[in-house]
PAKOL-980843 format. One line per 5 residues: number of its first residue (from 1); their letters; for each residue y, z, x of N, C-alpha, C. Coordinates in steps of 0.05 Angstrom, whole numbers. Example, Ala and Ser with C-alpha at 12.3 -4.5 7.8 and 13.67 -1.06 7.14 Angstrom:
1> AS> -114:156:264:-90:156:246:-66:156:264; -45:142:257:-21:143:273:1:157:258
***
This chain:
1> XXXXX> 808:-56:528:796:-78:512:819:-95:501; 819:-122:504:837:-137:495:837:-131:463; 863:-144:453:865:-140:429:848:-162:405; 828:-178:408:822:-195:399:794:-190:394; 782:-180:421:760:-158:420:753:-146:394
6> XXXXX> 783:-127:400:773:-102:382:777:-103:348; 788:-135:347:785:-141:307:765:-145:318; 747:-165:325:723:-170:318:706:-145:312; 703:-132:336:686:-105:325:695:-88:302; 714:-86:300:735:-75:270:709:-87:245
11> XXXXX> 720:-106:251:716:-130:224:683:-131:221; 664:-135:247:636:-129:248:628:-96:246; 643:-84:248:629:-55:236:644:-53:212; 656:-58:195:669:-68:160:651:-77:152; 631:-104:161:609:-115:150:589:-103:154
16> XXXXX> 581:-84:177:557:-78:171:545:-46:161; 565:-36:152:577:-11:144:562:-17:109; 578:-25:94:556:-26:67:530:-36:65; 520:-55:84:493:-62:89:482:-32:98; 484:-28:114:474:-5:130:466:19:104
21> XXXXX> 489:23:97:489:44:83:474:40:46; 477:15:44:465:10:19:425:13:12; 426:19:-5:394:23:-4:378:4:-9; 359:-12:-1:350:-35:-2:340:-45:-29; 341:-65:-39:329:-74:-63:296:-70:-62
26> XXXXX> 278:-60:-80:251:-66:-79:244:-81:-99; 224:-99:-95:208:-114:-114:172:-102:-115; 166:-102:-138:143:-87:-139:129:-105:-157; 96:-100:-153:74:-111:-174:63:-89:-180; 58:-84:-202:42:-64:-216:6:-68:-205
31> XXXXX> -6:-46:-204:-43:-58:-207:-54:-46:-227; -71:-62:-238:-73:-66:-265:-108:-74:-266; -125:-54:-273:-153:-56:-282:-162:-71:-315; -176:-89:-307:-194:-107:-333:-216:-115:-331; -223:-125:-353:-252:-129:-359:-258:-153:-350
36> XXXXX> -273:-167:-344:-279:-202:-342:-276:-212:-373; -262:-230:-360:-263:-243:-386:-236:-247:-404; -223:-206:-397:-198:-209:-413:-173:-222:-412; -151:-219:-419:-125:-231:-417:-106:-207:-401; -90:-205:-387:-81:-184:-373:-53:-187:-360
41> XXXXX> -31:-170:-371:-9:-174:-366:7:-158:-340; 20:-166:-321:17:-147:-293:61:-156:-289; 70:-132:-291:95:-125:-295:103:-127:-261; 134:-149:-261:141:-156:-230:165:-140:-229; 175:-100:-227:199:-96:-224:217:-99:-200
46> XXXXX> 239:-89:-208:263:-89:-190:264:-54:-183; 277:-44:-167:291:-23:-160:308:-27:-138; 327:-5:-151:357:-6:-131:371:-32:-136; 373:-42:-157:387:-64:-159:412:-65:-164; 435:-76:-150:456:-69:-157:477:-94:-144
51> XXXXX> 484:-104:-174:502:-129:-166:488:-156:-169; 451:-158:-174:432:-176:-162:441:-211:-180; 450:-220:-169:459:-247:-180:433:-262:-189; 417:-260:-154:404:-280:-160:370:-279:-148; 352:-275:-151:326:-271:-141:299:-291:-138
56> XXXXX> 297:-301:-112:273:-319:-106:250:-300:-89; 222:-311:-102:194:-301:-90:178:-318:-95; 157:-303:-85:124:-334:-85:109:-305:-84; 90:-306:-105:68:-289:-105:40:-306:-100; 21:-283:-76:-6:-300:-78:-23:-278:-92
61> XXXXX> -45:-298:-110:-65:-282:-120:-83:-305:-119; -120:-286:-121:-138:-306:-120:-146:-319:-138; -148:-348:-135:-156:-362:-160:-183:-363:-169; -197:-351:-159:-229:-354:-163:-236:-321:-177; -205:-307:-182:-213:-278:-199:-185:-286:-217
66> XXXXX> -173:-300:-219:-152:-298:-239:-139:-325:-241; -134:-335:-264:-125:-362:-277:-95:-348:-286; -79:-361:-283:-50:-356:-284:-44:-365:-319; -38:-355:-339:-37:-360:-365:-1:-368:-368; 16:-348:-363:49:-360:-363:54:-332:-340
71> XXXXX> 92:-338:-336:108:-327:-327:132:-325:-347; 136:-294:-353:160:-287:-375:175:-273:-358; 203:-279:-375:223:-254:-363:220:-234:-382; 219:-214:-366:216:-192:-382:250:-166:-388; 260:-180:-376:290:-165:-372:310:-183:-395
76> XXXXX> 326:-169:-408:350:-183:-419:366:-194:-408; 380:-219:-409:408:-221:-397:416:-252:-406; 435:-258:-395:438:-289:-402:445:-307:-375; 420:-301:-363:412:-310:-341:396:-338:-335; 381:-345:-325:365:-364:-318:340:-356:-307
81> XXXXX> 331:-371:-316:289:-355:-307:282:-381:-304; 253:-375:-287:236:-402:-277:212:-399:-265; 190:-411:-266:173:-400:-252:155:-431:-255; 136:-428:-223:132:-453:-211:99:-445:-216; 68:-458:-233:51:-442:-227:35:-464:-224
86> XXXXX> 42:-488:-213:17:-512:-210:-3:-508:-190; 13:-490:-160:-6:-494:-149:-25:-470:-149; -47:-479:-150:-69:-457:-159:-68:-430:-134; -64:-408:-138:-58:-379:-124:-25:-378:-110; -12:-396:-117:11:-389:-116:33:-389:-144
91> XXXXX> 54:-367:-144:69:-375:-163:102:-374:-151; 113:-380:-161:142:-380:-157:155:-375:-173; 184:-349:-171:192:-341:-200:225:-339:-189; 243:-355:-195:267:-356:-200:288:-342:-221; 314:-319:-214:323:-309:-235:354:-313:-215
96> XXXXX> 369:-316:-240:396:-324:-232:412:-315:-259; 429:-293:-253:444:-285:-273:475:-275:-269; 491:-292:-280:513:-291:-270:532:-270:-277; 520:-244:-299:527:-222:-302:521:-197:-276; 501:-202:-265:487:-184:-245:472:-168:-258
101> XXXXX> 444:-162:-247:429:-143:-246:436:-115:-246; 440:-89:-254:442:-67:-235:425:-51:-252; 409:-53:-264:382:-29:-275:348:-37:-264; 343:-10:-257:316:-21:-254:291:-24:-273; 276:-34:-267:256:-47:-289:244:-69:-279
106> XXXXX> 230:-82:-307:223:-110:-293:230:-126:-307; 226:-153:-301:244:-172:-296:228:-194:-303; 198:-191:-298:188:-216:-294:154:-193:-308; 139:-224:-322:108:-214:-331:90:-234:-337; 68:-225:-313:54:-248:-300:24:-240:-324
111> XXXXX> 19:-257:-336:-1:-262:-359:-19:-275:-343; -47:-268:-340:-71:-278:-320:-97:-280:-348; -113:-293:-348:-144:-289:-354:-151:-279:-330; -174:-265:-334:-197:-248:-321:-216:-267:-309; -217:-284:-290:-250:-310:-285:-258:-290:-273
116> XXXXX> -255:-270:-258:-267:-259:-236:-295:-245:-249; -319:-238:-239:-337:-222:-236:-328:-194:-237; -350:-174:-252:-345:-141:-237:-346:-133:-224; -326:-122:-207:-330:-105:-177:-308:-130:-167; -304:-147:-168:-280:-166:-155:-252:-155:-155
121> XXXXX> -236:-159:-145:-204:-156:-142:-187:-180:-131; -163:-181:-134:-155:-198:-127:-117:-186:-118; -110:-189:-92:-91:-178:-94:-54:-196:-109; -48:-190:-111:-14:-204:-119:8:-192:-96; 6:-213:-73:18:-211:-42:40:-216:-56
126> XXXXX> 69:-208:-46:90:-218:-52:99:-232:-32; 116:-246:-21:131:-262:1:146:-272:-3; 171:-288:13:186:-297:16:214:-287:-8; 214:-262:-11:239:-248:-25:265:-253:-15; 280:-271:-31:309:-280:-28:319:-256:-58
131> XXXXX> 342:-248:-46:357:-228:-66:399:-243:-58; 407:-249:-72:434:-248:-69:459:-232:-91; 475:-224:-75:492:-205:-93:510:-222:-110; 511:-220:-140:527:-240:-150:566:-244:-147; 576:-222:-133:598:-225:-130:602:-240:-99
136> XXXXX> 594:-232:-86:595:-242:-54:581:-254:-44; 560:-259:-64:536:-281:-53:526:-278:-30; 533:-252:-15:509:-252:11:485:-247:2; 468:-243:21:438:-244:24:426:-210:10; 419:-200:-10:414:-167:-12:390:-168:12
141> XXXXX> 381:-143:26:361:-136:48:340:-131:14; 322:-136:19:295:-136:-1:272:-132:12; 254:-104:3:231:-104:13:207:-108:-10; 185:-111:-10:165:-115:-26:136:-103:-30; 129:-92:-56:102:-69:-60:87:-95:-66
146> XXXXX> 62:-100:-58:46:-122:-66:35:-93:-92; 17:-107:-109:-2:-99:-128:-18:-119:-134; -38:-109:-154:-66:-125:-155:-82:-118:-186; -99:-138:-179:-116:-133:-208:-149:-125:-206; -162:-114:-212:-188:-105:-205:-199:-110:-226
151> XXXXX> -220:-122:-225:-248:-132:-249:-263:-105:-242; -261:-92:-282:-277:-75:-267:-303:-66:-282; -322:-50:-271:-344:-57:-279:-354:-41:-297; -372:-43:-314:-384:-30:-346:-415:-26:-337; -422:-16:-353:-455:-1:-351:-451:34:-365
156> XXXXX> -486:33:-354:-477:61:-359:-464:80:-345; -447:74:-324:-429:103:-304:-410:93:-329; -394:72:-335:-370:71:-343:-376:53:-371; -369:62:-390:-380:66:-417:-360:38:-426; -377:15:-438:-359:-21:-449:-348:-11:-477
161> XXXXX> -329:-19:-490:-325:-18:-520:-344:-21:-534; -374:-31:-528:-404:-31:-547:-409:-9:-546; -416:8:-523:-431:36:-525:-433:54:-546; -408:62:-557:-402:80:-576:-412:78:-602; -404:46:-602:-415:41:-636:-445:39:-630
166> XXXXX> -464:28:-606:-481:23:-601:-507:54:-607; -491:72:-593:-495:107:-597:-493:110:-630; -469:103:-654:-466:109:-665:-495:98:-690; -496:80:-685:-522:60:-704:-547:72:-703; -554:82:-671:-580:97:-665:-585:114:-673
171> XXXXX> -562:141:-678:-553:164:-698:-554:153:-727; -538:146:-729:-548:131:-768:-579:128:-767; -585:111:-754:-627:103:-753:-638:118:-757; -628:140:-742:-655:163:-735:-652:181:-757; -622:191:-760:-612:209:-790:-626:191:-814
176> XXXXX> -623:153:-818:-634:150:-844:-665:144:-847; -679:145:-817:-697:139:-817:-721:177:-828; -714:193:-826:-721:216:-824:-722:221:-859; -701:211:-872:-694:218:-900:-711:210:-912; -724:186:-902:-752:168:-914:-774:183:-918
181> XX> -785:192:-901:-804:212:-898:-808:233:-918; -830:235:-933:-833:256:-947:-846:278:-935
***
């Protein structure tokens, strides 16, 4: 093999040697059960982060079960945060920190109202995950957990925050109604 050859392969198995061996970044959505109606906060973490300069995504969720309220960072740092939520079931959440990332957690917290009906769901797809390492600025390999939110439903199988007190008044009634009685 000529000598010119064999830097290249040198030099291409050097580069693909810590990729290889490094463990991939994950991004995750939590799923998260509510009532119609409520306010509901759904946590966007990191794992395996290490070095993370800089992080782009687009989350889909349905707009006809969830109204998008804000996008917070939920991580410390003295970074840059951003998040895009005009268009209705998409969001976009930008983090750029020129210290680097390397703990896991989250990072980001997606605040929804509840429009949806009971028995509805709505999932939080993740896509288009850009991760870059803040020292070398290559590309981190990133894979992604979608999660979701479920409207969920009340009656009598699954007992609303009224029931109890509702039980509790009927018991008073009948205890003060009895005392009457001579």
């Amino acid at each position: 093999m000529e000598p010119r050859r064999k830097i290249l392969c040198i030099l291409l198995v050097l580069v693909l040697i810590p990729v290889a061996g490094a463990a991939p970044l994950v991004v995750s959505i939590g799923d998260v059960t509510a009532a119609p109606g409520s306010t509901v906060t759904v946590p966007v973490s990191v794992t395996g982060a290490q070095d993370l300069g800089s992080l782009d995504l687009a989350i889909a969720y349905d707009p006809a079960v969830l109204s998008i309220l804000s996008v917070d960072r939920s991580s410390p740092g003295n970074g840059l945060f951003g998040s895009n939520t005009d268009r209705p079931g998409i969001i976009t959440v930008s983090i750029a920190d020129p210290d680097g990332i390397s703990t896991d957690g989250s990072v980001a917290a997606l605040k929804f109202r509840v429009t949806g009906a009971a028995g509805n769901s709505s999932p939080l797809a993740l896509y288009n995950i850009l991760a870059a390492d803040v020292k070398t600025f290559r590309e981190i390999p990133a894979d992604g957990t979608d999660g979701s939110v479920t409207v969920k439903k009340t009656g009598i199988g699954s007992p609303g925050p009224g029931l109890p007190a509702l039980l509790g008044t009927l018991v008073l009634a009948a205890l003060l109604g009895k005392r009457r009685k001579p």
